[in-house]
N, C-alpha and C positions, 0 to 999 in steps of 0.2 A: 541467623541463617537467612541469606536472600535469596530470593526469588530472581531469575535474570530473561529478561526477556529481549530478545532481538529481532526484530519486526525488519524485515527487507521487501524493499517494494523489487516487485518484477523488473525481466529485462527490459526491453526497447523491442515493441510490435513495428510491423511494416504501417498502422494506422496510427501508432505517435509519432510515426518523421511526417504521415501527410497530415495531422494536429484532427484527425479525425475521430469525434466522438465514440470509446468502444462500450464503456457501461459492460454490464454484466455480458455482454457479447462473446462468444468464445474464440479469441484470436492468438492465434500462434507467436511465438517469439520468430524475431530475424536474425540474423547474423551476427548484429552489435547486440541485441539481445541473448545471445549466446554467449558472448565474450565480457559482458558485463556481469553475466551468473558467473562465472569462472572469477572470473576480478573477486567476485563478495566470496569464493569457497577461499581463494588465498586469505580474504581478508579476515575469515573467520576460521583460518589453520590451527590458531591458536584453542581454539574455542571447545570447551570439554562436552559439544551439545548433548543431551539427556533427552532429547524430541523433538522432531521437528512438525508444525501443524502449517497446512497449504491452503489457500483457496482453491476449490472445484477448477477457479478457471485455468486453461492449459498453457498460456503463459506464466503463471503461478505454480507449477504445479513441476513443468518443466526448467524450471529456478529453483527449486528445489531437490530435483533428482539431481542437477548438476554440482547447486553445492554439496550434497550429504554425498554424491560420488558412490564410492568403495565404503563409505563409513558402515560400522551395524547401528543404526540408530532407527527408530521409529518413524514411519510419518504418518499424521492422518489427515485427511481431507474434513477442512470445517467451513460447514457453510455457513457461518457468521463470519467468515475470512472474506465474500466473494464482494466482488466492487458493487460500487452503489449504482441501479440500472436507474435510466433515463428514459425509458419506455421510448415516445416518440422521436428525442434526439438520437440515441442510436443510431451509428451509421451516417452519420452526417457531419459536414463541414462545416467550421464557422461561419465561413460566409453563406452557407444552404441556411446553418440558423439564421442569421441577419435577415435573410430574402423572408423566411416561412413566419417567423416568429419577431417580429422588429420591437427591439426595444429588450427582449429577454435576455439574450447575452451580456446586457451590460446588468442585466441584475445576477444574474452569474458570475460576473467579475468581480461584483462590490458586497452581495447578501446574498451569498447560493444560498444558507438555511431558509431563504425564501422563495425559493424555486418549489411548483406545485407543478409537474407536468403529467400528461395523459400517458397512465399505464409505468408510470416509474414510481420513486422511492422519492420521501424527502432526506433531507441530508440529515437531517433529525434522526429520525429512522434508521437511516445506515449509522449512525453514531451511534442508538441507543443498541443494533443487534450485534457491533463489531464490538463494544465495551462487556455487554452476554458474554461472548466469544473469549475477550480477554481475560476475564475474571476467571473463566471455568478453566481455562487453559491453568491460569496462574496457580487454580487449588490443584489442580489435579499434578502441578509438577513444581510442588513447594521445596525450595532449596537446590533448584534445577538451573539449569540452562538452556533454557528454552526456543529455537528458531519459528517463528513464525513470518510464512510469505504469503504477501498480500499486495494490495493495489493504494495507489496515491488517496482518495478520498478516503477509506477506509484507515489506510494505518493512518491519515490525519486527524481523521476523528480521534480515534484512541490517543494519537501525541496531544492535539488540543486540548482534548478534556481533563489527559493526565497533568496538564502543563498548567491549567484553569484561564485558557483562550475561549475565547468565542469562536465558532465553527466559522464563521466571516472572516477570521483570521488566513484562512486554508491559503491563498493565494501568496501572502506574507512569507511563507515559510514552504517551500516545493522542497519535494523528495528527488534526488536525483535519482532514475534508475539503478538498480543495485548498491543503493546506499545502505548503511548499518543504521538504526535507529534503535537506541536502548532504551528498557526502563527496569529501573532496580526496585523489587518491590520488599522489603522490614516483613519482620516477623508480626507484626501488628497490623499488616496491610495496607499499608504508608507506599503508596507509588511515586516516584522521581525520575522522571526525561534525564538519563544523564548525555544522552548521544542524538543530535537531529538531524538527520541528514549527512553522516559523516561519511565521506566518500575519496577521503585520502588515500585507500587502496585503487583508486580506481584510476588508470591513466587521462590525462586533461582530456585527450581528442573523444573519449567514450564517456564523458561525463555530459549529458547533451539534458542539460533540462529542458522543460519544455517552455514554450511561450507561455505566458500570462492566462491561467483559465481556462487549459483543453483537460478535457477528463480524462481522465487513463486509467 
């Protein structure tokens, strides 16, 4: 009996086209953001979902009403789903970071798990309460089908750790917006990344990863 989990990162905010830091912020989806939830409900047509579980945040949250549509299926709000906040960077552009903080962003590019900022999370941190989240999701809907929608740092954490990456890795491996990301988890509790990033439902012009490094 497996366990199936599918982790979808949110659509496309109006502050990932300007590469602007959102963290735990609460921002809305845009337009391509709308159309990129619609992309992952075709792509997940097939799919016998059993529950869906969202991040609080309202881009997350509205990616999920879109995919489940008309379905009757569950959803609940888990706040070990919600992105990893950056306390100070919030709300700022790369290059505000460069001016404010010189020298930080490139340790963001190469060792975010060593990023310490004022009033945020380490990525530590958001890895050890989004893996929480994973697990409890996973007992409570064993032999399911499970959707969960979340944010780039977070469901990487969970891929990395399931994957046995280093969180350093995170840059390595981007989630395109409304991508499918699986992991099948054995009756023994044996987890396997079968899917990373998979975003073949999604047409080429709305697959818009992002540059190198902006949080989302």
């Amino acid at each position: 009996m497996t366990t199936t989990i599918i982790l979808v990162r949110h659509g496309e905010t109006d502050w990932n086209v300007l590469h602007r830091f959102q963290g735990s912020s609460d921002i809305p989806l845009n337009e391509t953001g709308r159309h990129q939830a619609g992309f992952a409900k075709a792509g997940l047509s097939g799919a016998q979902l059993t529950a869906i579980y969202t991040s609080p945040l309202q881009r997350a949250v509205e990616t999920a009403a879109i995919i489940r549509d008309q379905r009757n299926i569950p959803v609940y709000t888990e706040e070990g789903l919600r992105e990893m906040c950056v306390g100070e960077w919030e709300g700022l552009l790369v290059s505000e970071i460069d001016e404010k903080y010189p020298g930080m962003y490139d340790v963001w590019r190469t060792r975010p798990s060593r990023i310490c900022l004022r009033g945020a999370e380490t990525y530590g941190e958001t890895r050890d309460r989004a893996m929480a989240a994973f697990w409890k999701i996973a007992e409570a809907n064993r032999g399911g089908t499970v959707l969960v929608v979340s944010h780039m740092m977070c469901i990487s954490s969970i891929l990395l750790t399931v994957g046995g990456f280093s969180l350093d890795d995170v840059w390595q491996h981007p989630i395109t917006n409304g991508a499918l990301n699986i992991i099948a988890i054995d009756e023994a509790g044996h987890a396997v990344v079968t899917d990373w990033s998979r975003d073949d439902h999604i047409p080429e012009e709305y697959r818009l990863k992002q540059p190198f490094g902006r949080l989302q």
